[in-house]
ZAMARGU-4260 file (C-alpha; in steps of 0.2 Angstrom, whole numbers, plus 5000, padded with zeros to 4 digits):
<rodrens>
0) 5444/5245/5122 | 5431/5260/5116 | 5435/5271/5105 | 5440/5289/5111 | 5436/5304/5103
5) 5446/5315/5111 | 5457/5312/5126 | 5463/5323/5140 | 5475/5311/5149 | 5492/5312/5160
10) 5503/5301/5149 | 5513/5292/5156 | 5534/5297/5157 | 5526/5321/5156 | 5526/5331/5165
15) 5513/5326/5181 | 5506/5341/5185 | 5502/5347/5169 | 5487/5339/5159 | 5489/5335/5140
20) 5475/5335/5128 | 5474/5329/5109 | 5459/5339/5102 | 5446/5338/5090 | 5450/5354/5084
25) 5464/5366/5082 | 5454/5377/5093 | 5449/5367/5105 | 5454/5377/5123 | 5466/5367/5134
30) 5462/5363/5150 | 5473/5364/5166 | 5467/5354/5182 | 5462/5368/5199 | 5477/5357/5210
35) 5494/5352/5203 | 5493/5333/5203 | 5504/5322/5215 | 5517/5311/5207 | 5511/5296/5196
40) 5519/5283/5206 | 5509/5291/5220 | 5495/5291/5213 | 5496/5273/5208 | 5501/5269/5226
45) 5483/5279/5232 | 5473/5269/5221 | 5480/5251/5223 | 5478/5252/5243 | 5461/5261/5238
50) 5466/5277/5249 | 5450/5287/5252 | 5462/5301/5257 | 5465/5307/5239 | 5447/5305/5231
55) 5442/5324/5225 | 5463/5326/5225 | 5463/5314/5203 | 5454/5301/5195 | 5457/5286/5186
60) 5450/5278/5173 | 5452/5259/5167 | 5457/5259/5148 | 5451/5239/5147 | 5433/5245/5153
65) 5430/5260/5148 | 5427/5268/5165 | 5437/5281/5179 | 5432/5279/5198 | 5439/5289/5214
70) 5456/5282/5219 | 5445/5274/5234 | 5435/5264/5224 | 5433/5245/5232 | 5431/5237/5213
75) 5444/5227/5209 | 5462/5236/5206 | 5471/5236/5185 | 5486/5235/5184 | 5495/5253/5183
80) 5501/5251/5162 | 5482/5251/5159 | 5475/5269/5169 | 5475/5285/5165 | 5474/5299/5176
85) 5462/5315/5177 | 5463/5330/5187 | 5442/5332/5187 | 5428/5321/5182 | 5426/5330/5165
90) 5442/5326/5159 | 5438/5309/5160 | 5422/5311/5154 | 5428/5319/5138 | 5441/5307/5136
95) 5425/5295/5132 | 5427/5284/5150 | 5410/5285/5159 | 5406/5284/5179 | 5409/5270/5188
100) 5393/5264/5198 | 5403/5258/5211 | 5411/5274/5217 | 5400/5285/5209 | 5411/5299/5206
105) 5403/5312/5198 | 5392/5311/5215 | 5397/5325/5226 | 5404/5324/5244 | 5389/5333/5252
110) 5378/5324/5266 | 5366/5314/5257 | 5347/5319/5261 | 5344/5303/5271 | 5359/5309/5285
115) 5351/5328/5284 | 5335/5322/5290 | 5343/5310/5302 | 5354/5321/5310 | 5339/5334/5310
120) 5328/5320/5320 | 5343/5319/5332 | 5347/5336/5337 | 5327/5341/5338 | 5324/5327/5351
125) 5342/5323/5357 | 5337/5313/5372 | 5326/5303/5363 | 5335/5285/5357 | 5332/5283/5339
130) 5323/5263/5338 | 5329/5254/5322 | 5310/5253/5321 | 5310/5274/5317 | 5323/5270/5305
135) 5316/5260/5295 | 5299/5272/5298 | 5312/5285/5289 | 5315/5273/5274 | 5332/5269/5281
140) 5339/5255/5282 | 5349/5253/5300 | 5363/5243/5294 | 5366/5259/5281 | 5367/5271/5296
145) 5379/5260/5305 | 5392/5259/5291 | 5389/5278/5285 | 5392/5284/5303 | 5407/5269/5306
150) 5416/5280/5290 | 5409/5296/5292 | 5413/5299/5310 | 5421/5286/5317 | 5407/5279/5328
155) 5392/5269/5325 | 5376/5275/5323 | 5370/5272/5341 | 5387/5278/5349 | 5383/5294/5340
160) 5368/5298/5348 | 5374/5294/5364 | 5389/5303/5363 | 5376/5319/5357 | 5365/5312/5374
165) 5381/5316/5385 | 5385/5330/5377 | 5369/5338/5380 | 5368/5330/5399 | 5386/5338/5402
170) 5379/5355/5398 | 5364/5349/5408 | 5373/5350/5425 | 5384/5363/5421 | 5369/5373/5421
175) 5363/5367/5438 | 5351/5354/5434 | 5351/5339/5446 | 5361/5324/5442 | 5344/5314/5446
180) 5333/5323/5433 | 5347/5322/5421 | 5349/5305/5421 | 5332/5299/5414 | 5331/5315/5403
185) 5347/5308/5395 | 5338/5291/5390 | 5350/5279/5404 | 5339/5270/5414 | 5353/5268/5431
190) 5362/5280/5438 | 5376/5268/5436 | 5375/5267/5420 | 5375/5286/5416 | 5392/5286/5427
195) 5400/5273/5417 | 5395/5282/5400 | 5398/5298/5408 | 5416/5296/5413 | 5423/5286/5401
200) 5416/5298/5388 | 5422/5314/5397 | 5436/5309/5410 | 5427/5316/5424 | 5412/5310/5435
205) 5395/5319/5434 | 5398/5327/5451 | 5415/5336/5446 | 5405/5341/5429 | 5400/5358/5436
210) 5417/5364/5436 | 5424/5355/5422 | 5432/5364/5408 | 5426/5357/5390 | 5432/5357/5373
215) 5420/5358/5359 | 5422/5347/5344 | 5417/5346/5327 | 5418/5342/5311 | 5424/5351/5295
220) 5422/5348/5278 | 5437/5356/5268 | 5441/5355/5251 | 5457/5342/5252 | 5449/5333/5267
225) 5436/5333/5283 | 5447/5338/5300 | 5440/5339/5316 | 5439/5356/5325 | 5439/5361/5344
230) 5436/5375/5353 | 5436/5382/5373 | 5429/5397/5377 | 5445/5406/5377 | 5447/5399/5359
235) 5452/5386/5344 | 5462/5374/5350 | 5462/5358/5337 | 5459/5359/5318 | 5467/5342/5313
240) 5464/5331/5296 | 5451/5316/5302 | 5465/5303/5294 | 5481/5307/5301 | 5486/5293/5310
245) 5491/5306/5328 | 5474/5311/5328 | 5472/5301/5347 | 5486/5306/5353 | 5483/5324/5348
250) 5467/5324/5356 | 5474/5314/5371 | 5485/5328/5373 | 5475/5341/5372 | 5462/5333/5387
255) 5478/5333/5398 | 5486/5349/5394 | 5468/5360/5396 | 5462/5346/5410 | 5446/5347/5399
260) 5433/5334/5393 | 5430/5335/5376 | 5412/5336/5368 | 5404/5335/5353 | 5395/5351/5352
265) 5395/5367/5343 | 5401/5384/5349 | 5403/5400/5342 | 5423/5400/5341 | 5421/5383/5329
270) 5407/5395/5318 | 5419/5408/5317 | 5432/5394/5310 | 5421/5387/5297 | 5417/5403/5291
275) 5434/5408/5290 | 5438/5391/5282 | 5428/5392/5270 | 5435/5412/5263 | 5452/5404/5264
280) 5449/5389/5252 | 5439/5401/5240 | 5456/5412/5240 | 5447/5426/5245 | 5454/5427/5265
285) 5474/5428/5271 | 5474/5431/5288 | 5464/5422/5299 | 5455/5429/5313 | 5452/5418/5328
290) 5456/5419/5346 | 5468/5404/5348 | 5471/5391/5365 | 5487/5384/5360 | 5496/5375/5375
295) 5512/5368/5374 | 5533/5372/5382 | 5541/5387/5379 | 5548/5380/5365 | 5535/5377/5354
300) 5526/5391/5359 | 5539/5401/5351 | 5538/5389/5335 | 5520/5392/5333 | 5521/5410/5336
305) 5534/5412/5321 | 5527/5400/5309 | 5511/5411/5310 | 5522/5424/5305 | 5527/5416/5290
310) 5519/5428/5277 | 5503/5422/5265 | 5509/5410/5250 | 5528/5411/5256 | 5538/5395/5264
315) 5553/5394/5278 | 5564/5383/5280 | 5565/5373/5296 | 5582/5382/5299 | 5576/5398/5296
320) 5563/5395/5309 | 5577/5390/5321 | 5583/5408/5320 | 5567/5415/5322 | 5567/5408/5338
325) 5584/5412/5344 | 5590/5394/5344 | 5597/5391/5327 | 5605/5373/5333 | 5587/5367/5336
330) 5582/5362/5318 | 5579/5346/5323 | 5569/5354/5337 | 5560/5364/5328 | 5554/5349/5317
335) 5547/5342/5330 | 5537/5357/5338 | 5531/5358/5321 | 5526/5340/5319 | 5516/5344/5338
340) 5506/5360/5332 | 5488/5354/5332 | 5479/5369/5323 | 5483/5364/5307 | 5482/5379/5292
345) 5476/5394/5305 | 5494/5391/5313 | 5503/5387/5296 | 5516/5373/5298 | 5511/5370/5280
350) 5523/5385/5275 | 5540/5377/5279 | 5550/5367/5270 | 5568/5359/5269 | 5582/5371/5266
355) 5584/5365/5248 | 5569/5367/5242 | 5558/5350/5245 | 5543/5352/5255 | 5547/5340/5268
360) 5538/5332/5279 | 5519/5334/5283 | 5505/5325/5296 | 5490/5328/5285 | 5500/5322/5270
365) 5514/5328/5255 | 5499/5330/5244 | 5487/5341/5255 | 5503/5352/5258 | 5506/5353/5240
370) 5488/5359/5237 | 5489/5373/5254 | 5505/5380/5245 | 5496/5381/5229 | 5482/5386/5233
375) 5491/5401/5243 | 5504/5405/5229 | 5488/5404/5215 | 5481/5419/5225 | 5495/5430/5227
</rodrens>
């Protein structure tokens, strides 16, 4: 084991969410982490089942080696009596452990340069099929693209750019243009084959695409996690974290409820979000300012309306909700239309919790709802 100068560690048997630190001086500043830290035991649960959920959320680092890692690392697991745990990268560091080259995790979560430029070549010539050929033209290598694009976004490379091909061919004959010229211009070589793709992809033949509603989706990098957005023209009507294990059946839902096909594409609405997004996490924005679509029965309508009447860093309970609403027997209920609402944060089911206290349940997680109140209650 090395021999550490100083060491900035959550000991195990304090206080979790408050980090301790042995100096080299007297004067030496302590440091507090940006985010309370979840429970040891679930930390050590995250790591063992390598949960890439939490990476950014603590760190570990192996006392027998000498290095810390994100909880996702895929190098083998210690046993728990031999980590420590750190809040940021430069606790760790200071502590005397050193980066894992592995995990890498003093790299940051930003698209690398190689995806920019792919992502670039794709929306400047959408309809043109990238060739493993021009791939490896780019200097990358195609089996790279398939597993970043597998864990980025949930689709191999190539079902990538053809979902982005339909996208742009459904917006094709929206706008009039002929089926015919949109076929070949959307790289499928038989009409049939366009269909197939087209209606699987959308729910609804090319012919009824005209008068098809859409729903615009996209992805959103946040601070405790990516979520996927979506927008109609009339407004946001998704903002869901990319992991919770719902996320089909939400989206399944929402198809039926709006009798929409859903797109991968941008739109003003989704702009607006990010932007908005952003100012929140930065503590700087409250309110958020978005026209909502928000189908769902009377009931949990009335939910969502008063959880977005829960006031800025305060919490509700589930029963005070259920008065809120004029149905204070429906707690139960009201869970469940909670569990339901699929505009995660902008419609904050994040602010209630149970009656005594405890924050209850959570789709995206207890840790991300930790952080949301935290984050909310640090601002005030």
């Amino acid at each position: 084991m090395p021999y550490f100068r100083s060491r900035r560690v959550l000991h195990r048997g304090h206080d979790p969410h408050m980090m301790l630190e042995t100096p080299m001086s007297p004067s030496a500043p302590a440091t507090l982490p940006l985010w309370p830290m979840p429970e040891r035991l679930e930390m050590e649960r995250a790591y063992l089942r390598s949960d890439a959920s939490y990476d950014g959320v603590f760190y570990l680092g192996v006392r027998t080696t000498g290095i810390f890692c994100r909880p996702s690392c895929s190098a083998r697991k210690p046993k728990p009596e031999n980590v420590d745990f750190f809040a940021v990268p430069k606790d760790a560091i200071e502590a005397g452990y050193r980066a894992c080259l592995r995990c890498r995790p003093l790299e940051d979560d930003q698209t690398p340069s190689w995806v920019r430029s792919l992502l670039e070549r794709i929306d400047a010539r959408p309809d043109d099929p990238v060739r493993e050929r021009e791939l490896q033209g780019m200097g990358i290598d195609p089996g790279r693209a398939r597993r970043y694009f597998e864990t980025r976004y949930g689709l191999t490379f190539q079902a990538y750019c053809r979902a982005r091909r339909l996208s742009r061919a459904f917006e094709r004959i929206r706008d009039g243009e002929p089926i015919d010229d949109t076929v070949f211009e959307a790289g499928f070589e038989s009409h049939s084959g366009f269909r197939d793709a087209f209606q699987k992809a959308f729910g609804t033949t090319p012919g009824q695409a005209a008068t098809a509603r859409r729903v615009c989706l996209t992805w959103v990098d946040t601070p405790i996690g990516p979520m996927v957005a979506g927008a109609t023209d009339k407004g946001v009507c998704l903002l869901e974290f990319t992991d919770r294990r719902s996320i089909e059946q939400q989206l399944a839902t929402l198809r039926t409820r709006l009798d929409a096909a859903l797109i991968p594409l941008e739109h003003p609405h989704l702009s607006a979000l990010r932007t908005q997004l952003t100012e929140y996490f930065q503590g700087t924005r409250r309110d958020f300012d978005l026209p909502l679509e928000a189908p769902g029965t009377p009931f949990e309508m009335r939910v969502w309306k008063a959880l977005c009447e829960i006031p800025y860093g305060a919490t509700r309970s589930y029963a005070d909700i259920a008065h809120a609403v004029d149905s204070p027997a429906a707690v139960r209920a009201v869970g469940r239309a909670n569990g339901l609402n699929r505009i995660a944060i902008v419609i904050p089911c994040h602010r209630v919790v149970n009656k005594s206290g405890a924050l209850g349940g959570y789709g995206g997680g207890l840790w991300r709802k930790r952080r949301l109140l935290h984050l909310e209650r640090s601002a005030r």
